[in-house]
PAKEDREN-613607 format. One record per residue (C-alpha): residue in three letters; residue number from 1; y, x, z. Coordinates in Angstrom, 3 decimals, always signed. Each point is the difference from the previous one (the first is absolute). Layout:
! PAKEDREN-613607
+-----+-----+----------+----------+----------+
!  aa !   i !       yy !       xx !       zz !
+-----+-----+----------+----------+----------+
! ALA ! NUM !        Y !        X !        Z !
...
+-----+-----+----------+----------+----------+
! end
This chain:
! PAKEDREN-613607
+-----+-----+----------+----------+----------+
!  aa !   i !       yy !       xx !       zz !
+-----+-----+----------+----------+----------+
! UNK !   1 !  +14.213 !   -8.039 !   +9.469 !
! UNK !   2 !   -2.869 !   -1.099 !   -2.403 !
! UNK !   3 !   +0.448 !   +1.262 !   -3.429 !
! UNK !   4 !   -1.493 !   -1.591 !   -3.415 !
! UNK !   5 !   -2.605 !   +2.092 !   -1.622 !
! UNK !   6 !   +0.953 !   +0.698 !   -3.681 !
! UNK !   7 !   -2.884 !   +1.578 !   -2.643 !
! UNK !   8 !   +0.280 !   +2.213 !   -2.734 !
! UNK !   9 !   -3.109 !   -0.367 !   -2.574 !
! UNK !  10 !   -1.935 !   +3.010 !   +0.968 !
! UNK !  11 !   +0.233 !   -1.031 !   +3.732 !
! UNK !  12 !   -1.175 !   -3.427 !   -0.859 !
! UNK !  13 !   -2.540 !   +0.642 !   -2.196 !
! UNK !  14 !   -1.757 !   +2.764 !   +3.038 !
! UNK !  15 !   +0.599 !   -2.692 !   +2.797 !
! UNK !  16 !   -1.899 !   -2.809 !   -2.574 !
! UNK !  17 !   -2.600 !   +2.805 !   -0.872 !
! UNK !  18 !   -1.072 !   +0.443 !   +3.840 !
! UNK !  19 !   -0.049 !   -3.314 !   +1.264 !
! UNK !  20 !   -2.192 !   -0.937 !   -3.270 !
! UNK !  21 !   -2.217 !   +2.202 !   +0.971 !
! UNK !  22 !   -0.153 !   -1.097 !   +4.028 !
! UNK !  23 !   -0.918 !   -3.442 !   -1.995 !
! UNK !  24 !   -3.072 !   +1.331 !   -1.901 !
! UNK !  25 !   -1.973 !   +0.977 !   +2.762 !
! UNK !  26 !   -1.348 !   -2.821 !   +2.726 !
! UNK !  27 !   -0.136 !   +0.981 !   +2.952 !
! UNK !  28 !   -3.552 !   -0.173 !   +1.551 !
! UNK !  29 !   -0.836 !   -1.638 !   +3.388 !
! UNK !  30 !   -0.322 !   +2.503 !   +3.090 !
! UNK !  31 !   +1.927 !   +2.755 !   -1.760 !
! UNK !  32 !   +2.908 !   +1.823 !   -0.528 !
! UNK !  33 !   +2.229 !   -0.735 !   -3.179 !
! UNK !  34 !   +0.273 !   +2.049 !   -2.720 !
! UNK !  35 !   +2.330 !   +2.780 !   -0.367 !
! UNK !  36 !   +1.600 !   -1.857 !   -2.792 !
! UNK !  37 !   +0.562 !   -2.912 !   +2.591 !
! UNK !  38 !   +1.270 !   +2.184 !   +2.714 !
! UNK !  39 !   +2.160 !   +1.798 !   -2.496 !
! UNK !  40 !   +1.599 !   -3.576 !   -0.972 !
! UNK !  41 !   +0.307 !   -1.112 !   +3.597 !
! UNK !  42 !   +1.792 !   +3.214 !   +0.759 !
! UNK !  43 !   +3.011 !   -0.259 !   -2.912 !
! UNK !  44 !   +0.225 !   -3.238 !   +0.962 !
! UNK !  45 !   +0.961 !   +1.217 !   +3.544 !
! UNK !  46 !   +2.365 !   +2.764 !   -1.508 !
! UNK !  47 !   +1.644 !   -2.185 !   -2.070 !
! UNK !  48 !   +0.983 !   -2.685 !   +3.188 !
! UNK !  49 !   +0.841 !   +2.743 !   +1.904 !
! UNK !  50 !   +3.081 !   +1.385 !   -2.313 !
! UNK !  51 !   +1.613 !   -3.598 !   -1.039 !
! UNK !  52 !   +0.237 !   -0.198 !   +3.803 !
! UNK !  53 !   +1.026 !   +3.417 !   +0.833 !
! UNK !  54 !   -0.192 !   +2.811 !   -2.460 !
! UNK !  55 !   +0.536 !   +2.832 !   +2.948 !
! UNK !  56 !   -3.341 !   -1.433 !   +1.780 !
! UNK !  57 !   -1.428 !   +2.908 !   +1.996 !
! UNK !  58 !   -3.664 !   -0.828 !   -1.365 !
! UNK !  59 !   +0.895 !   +0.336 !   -3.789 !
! UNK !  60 !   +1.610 !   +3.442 !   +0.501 !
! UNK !  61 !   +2.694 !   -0.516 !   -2.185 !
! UNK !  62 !   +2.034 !   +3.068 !   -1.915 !
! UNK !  63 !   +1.041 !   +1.135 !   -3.119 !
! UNK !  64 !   -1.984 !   +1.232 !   -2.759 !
! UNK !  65 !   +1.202 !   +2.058 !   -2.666 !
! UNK !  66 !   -2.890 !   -0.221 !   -2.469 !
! UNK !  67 !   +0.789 !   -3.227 !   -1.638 !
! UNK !  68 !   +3.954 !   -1.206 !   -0.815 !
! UNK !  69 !   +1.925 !   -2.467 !   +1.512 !
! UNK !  70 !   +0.008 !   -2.777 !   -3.106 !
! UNK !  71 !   +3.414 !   -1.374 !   +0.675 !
! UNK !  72 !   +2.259 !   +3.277 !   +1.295 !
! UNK !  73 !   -1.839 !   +3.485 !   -0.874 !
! UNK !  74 !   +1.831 !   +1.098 !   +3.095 !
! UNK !  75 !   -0.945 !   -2.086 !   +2.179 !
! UNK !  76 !   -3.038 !   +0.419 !   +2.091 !
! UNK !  77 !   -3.930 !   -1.524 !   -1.090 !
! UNK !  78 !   -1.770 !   -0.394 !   +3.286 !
! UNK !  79 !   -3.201 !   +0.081 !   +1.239 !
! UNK !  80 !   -2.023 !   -1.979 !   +2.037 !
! UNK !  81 !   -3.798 !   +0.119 !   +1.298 !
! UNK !  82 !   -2.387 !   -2.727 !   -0.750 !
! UNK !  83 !   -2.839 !   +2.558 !   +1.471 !
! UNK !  84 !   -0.153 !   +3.385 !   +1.930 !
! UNK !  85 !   -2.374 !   +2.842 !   +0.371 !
! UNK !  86 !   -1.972 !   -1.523 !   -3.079 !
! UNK !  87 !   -1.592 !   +2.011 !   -3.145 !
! UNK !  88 !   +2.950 !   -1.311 !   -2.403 !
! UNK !  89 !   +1.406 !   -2.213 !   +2.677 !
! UNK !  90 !   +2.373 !   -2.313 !   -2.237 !
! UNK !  91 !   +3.787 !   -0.601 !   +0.532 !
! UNK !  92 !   +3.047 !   -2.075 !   -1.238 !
! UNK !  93 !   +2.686 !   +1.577 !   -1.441 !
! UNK !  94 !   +2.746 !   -2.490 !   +0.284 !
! UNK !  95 !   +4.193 !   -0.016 !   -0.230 !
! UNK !  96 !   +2.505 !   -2.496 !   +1.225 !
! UNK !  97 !   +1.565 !   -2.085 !   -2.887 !
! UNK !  98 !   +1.759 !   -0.410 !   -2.267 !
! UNK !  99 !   +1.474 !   -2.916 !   +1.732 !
! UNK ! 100 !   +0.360 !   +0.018 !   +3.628 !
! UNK ! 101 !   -2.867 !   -1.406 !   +2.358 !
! UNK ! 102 !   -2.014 !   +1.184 !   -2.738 !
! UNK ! 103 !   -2.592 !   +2.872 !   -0.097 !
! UNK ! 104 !   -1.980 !   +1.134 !   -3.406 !
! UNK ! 105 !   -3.561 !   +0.520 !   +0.114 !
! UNK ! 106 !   -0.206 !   +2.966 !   -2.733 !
! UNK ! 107 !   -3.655 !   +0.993 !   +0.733 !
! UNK ! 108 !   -3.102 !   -0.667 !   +2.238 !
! UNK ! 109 !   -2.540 !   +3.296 !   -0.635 !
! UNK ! 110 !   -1.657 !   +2.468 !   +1.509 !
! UNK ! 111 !   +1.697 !   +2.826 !   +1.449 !
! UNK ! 112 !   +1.095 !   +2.643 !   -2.596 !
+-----+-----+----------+----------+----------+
! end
């Protein structure tokens, strides 16, 4: 099942905010893009990877308690890695809804 991404301001404001700044730098012939552009390149990937399948062994989904679920403050906020093993490695914290085949994009940061 493929599920519709769905924003909240914060979320989309971050995601804008890092692929702006993959745009400012040009990449330079014979080497390696920026971190800025790798960064990009890399939510990009995370992003595709949970509207297919949020439980996608690569983005090591689970909970996290530190933020609250926007629609049900009972309900799980989850977790998912756009990089690993990284100095402030940066993640998604996402939820599914409020309408169904829906998930919430609540925040893309560095991890807490």
């Amino acid at each position: 099942m493929s599920f519709r991404l769905k924003w909240l301001p914060e979320a989309q404001t971050q995601y804008e905010a890092i692929i702006a700044a993959a745009g400012k730098i040009a990449p330079r012939a014979g080497r390696k893009s920026s971190k800025q552009a790798g960064l990009s390149k890399q939510v990009k990937k995370t992003l595709a990877l949970l509207q297919r399948d949020p439980k996608h062994p690569g983005l090591h989904t689970h909970p996290y308690h530190g933020y609250a679920n926007p629609y049900e403050p009972g309900k799980p906020l989850w977790e998912a890695y756009v990089q690993n093993r990284t100095p402030g490695a940066y993640r998604v914290f996402w939820c599914y809804g409020p309408n169904r085949g829906e998930l919430t994009i609540v925040a893309i940061t560095p991890h807490p």
